[in-house]
C-alpha positions as CSV (number, residue, x, y, z in Angstrom):
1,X,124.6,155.0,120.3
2,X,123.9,151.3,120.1
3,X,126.6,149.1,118.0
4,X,124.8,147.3,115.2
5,X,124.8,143.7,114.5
6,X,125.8,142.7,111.4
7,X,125.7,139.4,111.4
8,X,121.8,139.5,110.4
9,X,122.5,141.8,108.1
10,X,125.1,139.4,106.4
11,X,122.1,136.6,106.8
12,X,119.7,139.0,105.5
13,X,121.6,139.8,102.5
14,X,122.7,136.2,102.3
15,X,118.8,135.0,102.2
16,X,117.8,137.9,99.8
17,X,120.7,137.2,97.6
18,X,119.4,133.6,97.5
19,X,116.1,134.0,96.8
20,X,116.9,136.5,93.7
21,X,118.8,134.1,92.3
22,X,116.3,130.8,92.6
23,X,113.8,132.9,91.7
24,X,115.6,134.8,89.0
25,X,114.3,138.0,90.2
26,X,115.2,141.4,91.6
27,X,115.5,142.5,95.1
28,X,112.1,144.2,95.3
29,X,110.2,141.4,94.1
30,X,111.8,139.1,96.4
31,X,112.2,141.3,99.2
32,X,108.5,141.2,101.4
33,X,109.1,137.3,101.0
34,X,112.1,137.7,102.5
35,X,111.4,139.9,105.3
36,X,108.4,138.2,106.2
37,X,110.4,134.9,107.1
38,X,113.4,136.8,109.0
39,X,112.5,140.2,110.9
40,X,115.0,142.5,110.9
41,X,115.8,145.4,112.3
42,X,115.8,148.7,110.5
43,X,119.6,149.7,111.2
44,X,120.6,145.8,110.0
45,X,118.4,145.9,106.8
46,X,119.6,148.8,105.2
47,X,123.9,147.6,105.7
48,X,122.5,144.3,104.3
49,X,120.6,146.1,101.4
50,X,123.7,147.8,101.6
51,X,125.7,144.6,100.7
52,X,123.2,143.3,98.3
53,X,123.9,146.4,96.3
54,X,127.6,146.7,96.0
55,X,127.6,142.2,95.2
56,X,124.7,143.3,92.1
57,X,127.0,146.0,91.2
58,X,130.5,143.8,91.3
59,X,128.7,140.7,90.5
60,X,130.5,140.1,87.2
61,X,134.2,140.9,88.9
62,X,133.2,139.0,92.1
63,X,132.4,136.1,89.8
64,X,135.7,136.3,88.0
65,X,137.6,137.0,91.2
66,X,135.7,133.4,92.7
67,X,136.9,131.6,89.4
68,X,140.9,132.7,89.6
69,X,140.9,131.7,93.7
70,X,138.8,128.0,93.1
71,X,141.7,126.0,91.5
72,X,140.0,123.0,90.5
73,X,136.4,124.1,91.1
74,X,134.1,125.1,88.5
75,X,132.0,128.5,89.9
76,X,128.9,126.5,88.5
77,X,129.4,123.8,90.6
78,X,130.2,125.4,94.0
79,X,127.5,125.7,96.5
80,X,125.0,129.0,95.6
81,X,125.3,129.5,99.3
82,X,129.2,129.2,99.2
83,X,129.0,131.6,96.1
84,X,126.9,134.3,97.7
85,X,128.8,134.2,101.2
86,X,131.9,134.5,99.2
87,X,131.0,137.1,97.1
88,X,129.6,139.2,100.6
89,X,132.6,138.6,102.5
90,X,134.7,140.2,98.9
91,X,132.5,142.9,98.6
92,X,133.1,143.8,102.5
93,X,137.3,143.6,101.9
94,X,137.1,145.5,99.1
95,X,134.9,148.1,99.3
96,X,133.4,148.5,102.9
97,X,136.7,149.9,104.8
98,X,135.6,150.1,108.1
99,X,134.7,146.5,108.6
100,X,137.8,144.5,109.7
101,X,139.2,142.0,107.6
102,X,139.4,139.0,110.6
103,X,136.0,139.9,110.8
104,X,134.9,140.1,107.5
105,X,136.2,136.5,107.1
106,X,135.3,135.0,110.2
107,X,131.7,136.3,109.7
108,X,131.7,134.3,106.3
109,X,133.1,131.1,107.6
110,X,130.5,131.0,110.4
111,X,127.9,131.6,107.8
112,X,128.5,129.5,105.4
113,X,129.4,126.7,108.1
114,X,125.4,127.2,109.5
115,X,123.8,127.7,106.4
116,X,125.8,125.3,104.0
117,X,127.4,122.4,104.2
118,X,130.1,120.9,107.1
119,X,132.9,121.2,105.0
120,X,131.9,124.8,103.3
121,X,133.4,127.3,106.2
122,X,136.9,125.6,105.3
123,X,136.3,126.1,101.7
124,X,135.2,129.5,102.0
125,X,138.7,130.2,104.3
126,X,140.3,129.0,102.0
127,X,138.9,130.8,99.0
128,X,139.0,134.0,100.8
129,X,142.8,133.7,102.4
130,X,143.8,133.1,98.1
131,X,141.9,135.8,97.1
132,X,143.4,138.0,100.4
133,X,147.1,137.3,99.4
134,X,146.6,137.8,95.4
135,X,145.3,141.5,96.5
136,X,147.8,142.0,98.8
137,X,144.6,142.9,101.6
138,X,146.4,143.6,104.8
139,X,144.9,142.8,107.9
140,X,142.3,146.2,108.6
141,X,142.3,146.2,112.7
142,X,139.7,145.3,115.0
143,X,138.3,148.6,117.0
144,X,140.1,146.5,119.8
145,X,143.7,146.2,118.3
146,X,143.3,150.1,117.4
């Protein structure tokens, strides 16, 4: 069996993510817009459905989580690109056990660092190594260190 890709899937939940929040909609009224400007495959689209589910469902903790690890940054006034790539890559640590934590956070710096501004994929290390130590999240291995 083919591995999947998941970094469109992290785009893809990234993008959908985005647009429900500039639009101030749900998922399903955002999604064909969505999927009509990025193509995705089927195995892709349903882990980043995946990860669009579990950040609506944590949202609220996600948020708060953002706020204690931004000293000196107001949530409001971070990127909404930095925001949502933040809360993905928290959502992947904490509740998606199979996905390693190097790769979890490399994934979200090299998003954010395409997608947002030059200086966001050392914000978004940084954010997500403070957050990392405060939960005590050890290292998960790569299938290669295993």
């Amino acid at each position: 069996m083919p591995r999947v890709s998941y970094r469109p899937a992290r785009v893809f939940a990234m993008q959908l993510l985005y647009a429900m929040e500039i639009a101030g909609a749900t998922a399903g009224e955002v999604l064909p817009g969505v999927l009509e400007s990025q193509p995705i495959a089927d195995d892709q689209k349903k882990y980043g459905m995946k990860l669009v589910d579990l950040v609506q469902a944590h949202r609220e903790e996600l948020d708060e989580e953002i706020k204690a690890a931004s000293v000196h940054w107001e949530i409001d006034r971070m990127a909404k690109i930095d925001r949502i790539v933040i809360r993905i890559a928290m959502v992947e640590l904490l509740y998606v056990p199979d996905i390693p934590t190097k790769v979890a956070v490399s994934e979200a710096v090299q998003i954010a660092t395409k997608f947002s501004m030059d200086e966001s994929g050392s914000f978004v290390n940084g954010l997500l190594a403070g957050f990392m130590q405060k939960h005590e999240i050890v290292t998960k291995p790569t299938k290669k260190e295993s």
